[in-house]
C-alpha positions as CSV (number, residue, x, y, z in Angstrom):
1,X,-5.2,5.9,-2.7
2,X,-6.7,9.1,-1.5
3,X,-6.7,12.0,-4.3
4,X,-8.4,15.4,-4.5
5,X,-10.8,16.1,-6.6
6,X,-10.0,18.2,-10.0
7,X,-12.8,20.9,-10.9
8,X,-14.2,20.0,-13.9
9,X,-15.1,16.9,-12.0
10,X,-18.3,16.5,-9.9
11,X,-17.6,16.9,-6.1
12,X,-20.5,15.3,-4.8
13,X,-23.9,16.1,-3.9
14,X,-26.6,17.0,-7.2
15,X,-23.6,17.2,-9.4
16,X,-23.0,14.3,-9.1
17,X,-25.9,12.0,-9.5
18,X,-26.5,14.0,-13.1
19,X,-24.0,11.6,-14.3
20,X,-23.8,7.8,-14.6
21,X,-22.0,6.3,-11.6
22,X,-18.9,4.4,-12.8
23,X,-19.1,0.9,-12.7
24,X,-16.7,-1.3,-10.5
25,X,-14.4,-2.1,-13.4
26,X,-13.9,1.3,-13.9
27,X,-12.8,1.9,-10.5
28,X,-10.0,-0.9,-10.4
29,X,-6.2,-0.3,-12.0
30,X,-5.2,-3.0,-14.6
31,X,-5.7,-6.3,-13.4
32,X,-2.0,-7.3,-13.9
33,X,-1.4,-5.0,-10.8
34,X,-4.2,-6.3,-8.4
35,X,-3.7,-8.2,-5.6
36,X,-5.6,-10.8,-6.1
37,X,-7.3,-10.3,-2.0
38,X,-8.2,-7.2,-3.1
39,X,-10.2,-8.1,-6.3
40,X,-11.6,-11.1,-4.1
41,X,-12.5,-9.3,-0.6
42,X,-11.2,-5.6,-0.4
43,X,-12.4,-3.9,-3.5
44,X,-15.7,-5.2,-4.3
45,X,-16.5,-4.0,-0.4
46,X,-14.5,-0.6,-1.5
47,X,-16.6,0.1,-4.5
48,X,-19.9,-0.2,-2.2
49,X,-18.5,2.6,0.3
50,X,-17.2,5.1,-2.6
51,X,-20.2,4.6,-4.6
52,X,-22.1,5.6,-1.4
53,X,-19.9,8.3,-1.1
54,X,-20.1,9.1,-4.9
55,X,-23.1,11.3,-4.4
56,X,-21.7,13.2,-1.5
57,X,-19.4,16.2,-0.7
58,X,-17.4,12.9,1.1
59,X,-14.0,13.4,-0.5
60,X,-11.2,10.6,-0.4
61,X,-9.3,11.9,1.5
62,X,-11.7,11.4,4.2
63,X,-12.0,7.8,3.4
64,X,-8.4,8.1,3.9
65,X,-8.8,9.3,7.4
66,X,-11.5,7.6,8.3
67,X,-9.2,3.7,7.2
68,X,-6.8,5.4,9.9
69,X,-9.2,5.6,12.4
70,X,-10.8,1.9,12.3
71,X,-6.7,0.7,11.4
72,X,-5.9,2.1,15.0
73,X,-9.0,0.8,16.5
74,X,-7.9,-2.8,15.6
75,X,-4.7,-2.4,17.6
76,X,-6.7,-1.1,20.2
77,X,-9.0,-3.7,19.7
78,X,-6.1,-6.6,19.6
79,X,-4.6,-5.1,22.7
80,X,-7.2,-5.1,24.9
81,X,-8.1,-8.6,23.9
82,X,-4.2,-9.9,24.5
83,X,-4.8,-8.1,28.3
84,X,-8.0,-9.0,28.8
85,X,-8.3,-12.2,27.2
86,X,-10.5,-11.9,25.1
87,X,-11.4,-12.5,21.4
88,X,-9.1,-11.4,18.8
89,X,-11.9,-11.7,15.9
90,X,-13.0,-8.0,16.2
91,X,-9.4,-7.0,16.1
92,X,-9.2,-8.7,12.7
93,X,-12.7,-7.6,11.1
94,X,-11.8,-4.0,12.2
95,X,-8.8,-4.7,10.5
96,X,-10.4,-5.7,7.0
97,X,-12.4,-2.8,7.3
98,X,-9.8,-0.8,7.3
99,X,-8.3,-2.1,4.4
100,X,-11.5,-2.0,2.8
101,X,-12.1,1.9,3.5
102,X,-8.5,2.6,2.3
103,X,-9.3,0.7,-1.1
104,X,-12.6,2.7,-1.1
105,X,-10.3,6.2,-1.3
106,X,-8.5,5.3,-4.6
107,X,-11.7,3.9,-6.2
108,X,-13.7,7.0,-5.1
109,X,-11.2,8.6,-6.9
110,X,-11.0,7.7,-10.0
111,X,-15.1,7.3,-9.5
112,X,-14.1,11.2,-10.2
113,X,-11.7,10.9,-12.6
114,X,-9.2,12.7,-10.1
115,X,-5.2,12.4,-8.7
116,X,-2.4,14.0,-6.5
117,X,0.4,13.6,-5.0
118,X,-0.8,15.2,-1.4
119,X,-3.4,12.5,-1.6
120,X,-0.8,9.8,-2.3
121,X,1.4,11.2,0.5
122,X,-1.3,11.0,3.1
123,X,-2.4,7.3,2.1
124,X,1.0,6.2,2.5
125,X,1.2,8.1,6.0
126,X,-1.9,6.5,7.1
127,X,-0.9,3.4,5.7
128,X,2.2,3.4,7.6
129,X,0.3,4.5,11.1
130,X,-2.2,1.7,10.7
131,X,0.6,-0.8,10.3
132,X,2.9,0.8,13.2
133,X,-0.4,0.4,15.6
134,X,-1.2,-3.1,14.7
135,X,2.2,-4.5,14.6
136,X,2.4,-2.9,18.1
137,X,-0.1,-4.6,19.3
138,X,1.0,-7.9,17.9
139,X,3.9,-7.4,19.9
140,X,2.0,-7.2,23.2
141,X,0.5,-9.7,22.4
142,X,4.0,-11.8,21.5
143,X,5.8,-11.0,25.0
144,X,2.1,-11.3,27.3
145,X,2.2,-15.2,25.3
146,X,5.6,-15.8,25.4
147,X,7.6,-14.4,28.7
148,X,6.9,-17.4,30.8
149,X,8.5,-19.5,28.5
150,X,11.9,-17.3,29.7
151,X,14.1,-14.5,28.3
152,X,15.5,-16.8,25.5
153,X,12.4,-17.6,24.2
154,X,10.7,-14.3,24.7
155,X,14.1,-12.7,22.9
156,X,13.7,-15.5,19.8
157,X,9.8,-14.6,19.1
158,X,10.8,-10.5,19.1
159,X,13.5,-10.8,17.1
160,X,10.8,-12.6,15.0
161,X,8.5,-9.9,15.1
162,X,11.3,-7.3,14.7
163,X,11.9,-9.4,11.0
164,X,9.1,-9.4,9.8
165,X,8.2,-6.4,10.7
166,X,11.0,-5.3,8.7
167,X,10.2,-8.0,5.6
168,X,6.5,-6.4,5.7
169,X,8.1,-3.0,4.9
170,X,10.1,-4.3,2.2
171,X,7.9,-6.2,0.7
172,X,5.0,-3.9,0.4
173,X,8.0,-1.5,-0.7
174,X,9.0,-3.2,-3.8
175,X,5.6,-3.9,-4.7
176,X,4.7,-0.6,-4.9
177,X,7.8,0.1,-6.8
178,X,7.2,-2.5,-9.2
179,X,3.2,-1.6,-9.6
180,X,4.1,1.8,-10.2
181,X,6.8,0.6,-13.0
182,X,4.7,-1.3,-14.6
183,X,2.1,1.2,-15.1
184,X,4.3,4.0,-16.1
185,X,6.0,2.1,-18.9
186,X,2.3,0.1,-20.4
187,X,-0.5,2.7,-19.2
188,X,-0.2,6.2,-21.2
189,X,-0.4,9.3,-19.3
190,X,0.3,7.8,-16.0
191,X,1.3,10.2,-13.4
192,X,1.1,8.6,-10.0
193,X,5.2,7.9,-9.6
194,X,6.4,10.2,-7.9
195,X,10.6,11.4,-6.9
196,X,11.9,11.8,-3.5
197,X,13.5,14.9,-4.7
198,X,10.7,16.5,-6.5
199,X,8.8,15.7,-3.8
200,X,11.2,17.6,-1.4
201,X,10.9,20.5,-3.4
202,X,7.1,20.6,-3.3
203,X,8.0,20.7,0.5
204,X,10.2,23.4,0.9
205,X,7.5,25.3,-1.3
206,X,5.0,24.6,1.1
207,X,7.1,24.9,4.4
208,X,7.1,28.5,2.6
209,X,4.1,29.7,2.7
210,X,2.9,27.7,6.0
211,X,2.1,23.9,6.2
212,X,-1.0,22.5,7.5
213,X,-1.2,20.1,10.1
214,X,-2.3,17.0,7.5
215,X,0.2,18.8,5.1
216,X,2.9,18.2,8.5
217,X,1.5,14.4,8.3
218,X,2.0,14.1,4.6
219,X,5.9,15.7,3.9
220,X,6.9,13.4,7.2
221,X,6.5,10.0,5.8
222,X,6.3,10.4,2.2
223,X,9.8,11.6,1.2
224,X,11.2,9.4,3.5
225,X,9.8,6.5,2.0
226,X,10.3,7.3,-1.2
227,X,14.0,7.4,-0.5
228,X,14.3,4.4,1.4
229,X,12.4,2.8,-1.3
230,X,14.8,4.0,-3.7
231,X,18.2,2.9,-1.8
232,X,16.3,-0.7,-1.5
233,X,15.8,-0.8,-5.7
234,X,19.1,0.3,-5.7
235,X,20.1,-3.2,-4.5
236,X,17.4,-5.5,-5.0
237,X,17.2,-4.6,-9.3
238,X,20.1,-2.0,-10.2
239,X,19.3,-2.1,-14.1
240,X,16.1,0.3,-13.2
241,X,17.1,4.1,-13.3
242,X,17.2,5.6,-9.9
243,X,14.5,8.0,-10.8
244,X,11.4,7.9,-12.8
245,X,12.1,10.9,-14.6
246,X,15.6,9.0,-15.5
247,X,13.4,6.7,-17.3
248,X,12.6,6.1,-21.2
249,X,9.0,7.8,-22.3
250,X,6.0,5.7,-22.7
251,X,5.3,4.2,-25.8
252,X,3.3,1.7,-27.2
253,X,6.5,-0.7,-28.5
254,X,7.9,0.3,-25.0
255,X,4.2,-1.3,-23.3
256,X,4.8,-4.2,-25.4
257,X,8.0,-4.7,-24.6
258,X,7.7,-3.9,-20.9
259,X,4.9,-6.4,-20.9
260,X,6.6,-9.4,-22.5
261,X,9.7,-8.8,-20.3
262,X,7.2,-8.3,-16.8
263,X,3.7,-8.9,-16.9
264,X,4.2,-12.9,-15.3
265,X,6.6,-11.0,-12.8
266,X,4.0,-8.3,-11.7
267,X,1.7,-10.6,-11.2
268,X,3.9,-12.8,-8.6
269,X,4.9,-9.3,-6.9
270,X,1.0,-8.5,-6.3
271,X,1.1,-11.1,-3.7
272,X,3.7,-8.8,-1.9
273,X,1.2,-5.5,-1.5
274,X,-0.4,-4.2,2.0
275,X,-3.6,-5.8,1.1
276,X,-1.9,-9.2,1.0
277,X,-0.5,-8.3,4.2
278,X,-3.0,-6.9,6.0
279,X,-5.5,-9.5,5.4
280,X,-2.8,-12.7,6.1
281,X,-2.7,-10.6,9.6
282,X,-6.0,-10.3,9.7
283,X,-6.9,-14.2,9.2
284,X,-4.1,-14.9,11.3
285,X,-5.7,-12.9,14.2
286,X,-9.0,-14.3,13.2
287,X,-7.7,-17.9,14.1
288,X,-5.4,-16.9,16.7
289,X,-2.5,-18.0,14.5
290,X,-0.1,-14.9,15.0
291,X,2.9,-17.0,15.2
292,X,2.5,-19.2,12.2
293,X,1.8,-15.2,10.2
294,X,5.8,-14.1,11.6
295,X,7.3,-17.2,10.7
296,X,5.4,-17.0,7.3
297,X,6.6,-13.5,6.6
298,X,10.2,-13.9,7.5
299,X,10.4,-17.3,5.5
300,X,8.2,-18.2,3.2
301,X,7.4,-14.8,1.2
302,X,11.3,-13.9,1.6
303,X,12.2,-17.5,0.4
304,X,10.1,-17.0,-2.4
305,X,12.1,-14.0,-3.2
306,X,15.4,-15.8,-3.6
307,X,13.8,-17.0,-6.9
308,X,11.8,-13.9,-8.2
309,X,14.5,-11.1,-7.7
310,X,16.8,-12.8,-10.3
311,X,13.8,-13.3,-12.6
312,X,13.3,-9.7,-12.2
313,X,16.3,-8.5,-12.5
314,X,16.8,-10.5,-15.8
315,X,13.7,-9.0,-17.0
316,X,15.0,-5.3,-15.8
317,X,18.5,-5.9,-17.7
318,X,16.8,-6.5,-21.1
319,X,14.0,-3.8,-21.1
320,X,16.4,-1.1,-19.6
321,X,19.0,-2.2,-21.1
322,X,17.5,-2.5,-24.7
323,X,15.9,1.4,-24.4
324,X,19.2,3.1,-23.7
């Protein structure tokens, strides 16, 4: 998650090589909220690209950027392979190492001990553009396969990719929700959940004084997000306050509680996250398997939901319900 970097904190260059380089473990959030592709492929690749950029005036947000550029390069990628027949492999490594650069961001950031919420609004922007252009091009590539087979079949397989394309924004959705959750109430001083309306406000401040095209970027996914994400919690576990700020304060017989009640449960929702996602795509591309990915994602991670949504929301009703 990109993040700017706070001044007491060394930007890059000299400054920076006069302190120890953080190691790897320092660069990851508690395990309990790792996907577990990330810890196996994306992050150990991440912490090699932010501790190269560790030394630099590279800031994350620029890894941030730069995971947007190669995400839209694999649709590109992808769709000139569907038209052209060619190989979908580099679609799918470009893919990877997009999710690897957009790990990189977060990890260079804490590398410098540093957080915001404009960096947090532009990794979800990106993250939402790199997904857009790739599910795009998976659709190319389902009507080029498909429309010989006629308009039934062709109107089955984009309904299919209009579900899970929807189920992928869920999903990745409540994990977030949950990761963020789990870290306010067991990690103190946690800062990094954030309220569509606070959020808002911080817009209308900056619409003030003159927004800048990446700050244009930022306020037009963000909010919007945030808010759809809050209507679908709303539903899927209605024990958890609306609003973070709604919520009771950290502390340490709150973690303990919060972590008896979830911890089993946060570790089933990490396979739910845009990592997870990206790289089933990704391996799906890889072994020209696209079709077997949609059916996946409409049915097997939602059928898996049927049972971990009332788990959750068992485990919501006695935390939340016990700290009113």
């Amino acid at each position: 998650m990109a993040t700017q970097s706070l001044a007491n904190v060394p930007r890059g260059g000299a400054a920076a090589t006069r302190h120890a380089i953080p190691t790897y473990r320092e660069t990851l959030k508690p395990l309990a909220v790792e996907e577990p592709v990330d810890l196996a492929l994306h992050r150990p690749l991440g912490y090699l690209v932010a501790r190269l950029a560790y030394p630099t005036p590279v800031t994350p947000d620029q890894l941030t950027w730069l995971s947007m550029v190669v995400g839209v390069g694999a649709a590109v990628s992808l769709v000139r392979a569907v038209l052209h027949g060619g190989s979908m492999a580099p679609a799918a490594a470009l893919l990877v190492l997009s999710a690897v650069i957009d790990c990189s961001d977060g990890q260079l950031a804490r590398m410098r001990r540093s957080s915001s919420t404009f960096g947090r609004m532009l990794d979800g922007a990106v993250d939402a553009i790199v997904q857009a252009s790739v599910l795009g091009g998976v659709l190319v590539l389902l009507v080029v396969r498909h429309r010989a087979e006629g308009p039934a079949a062709l109107a089955v397989w984009i309904t299919l990719w209009a579900l899970g394309l929807w189920a992928g924004t869920q999903h990745t959705s409540l994990y977030d929700r949950y990761k963020n959750l789990y870290l306010r109430h067991t990690q103190a001083g946690f800062n990094e959940d954030d309220d569509d309306d606070d959020v808002d406000a911080d817009r209308d401040a900056a619409r003030a004084r003159g927004m800048t095209l990446a700050e244009r970027l930022r306020y037009l996914v963000y909010p919007n997000y945030l808010r759809a994400q809050r209507r679908l919690f709303n539903w899927v576990d209605p024990a958890v306050p609306g609003r973070f700020r709604e919520m009771p304060p950290h502390s340490p017989e709150g973690a303990a509680r919060y972590r008896a009640h979830s911890e089993g449960l946060m570790r089933a929702w990490c396979w739910y996250g845009i990592g997870t996602h990206i790289a089933s795509l990704a391996l799906a591309l890889a072994a020209d398997r696209v079709e077997l990915y949609m059916l996946a994602r409409v049915f097997a991670w939602n059928g898996a939901l049927m049972v971990l949504i009332p788990l959750q929301r068992k485990a919501s009703r006695a935390f939340f319900g016990a700290a009113r």
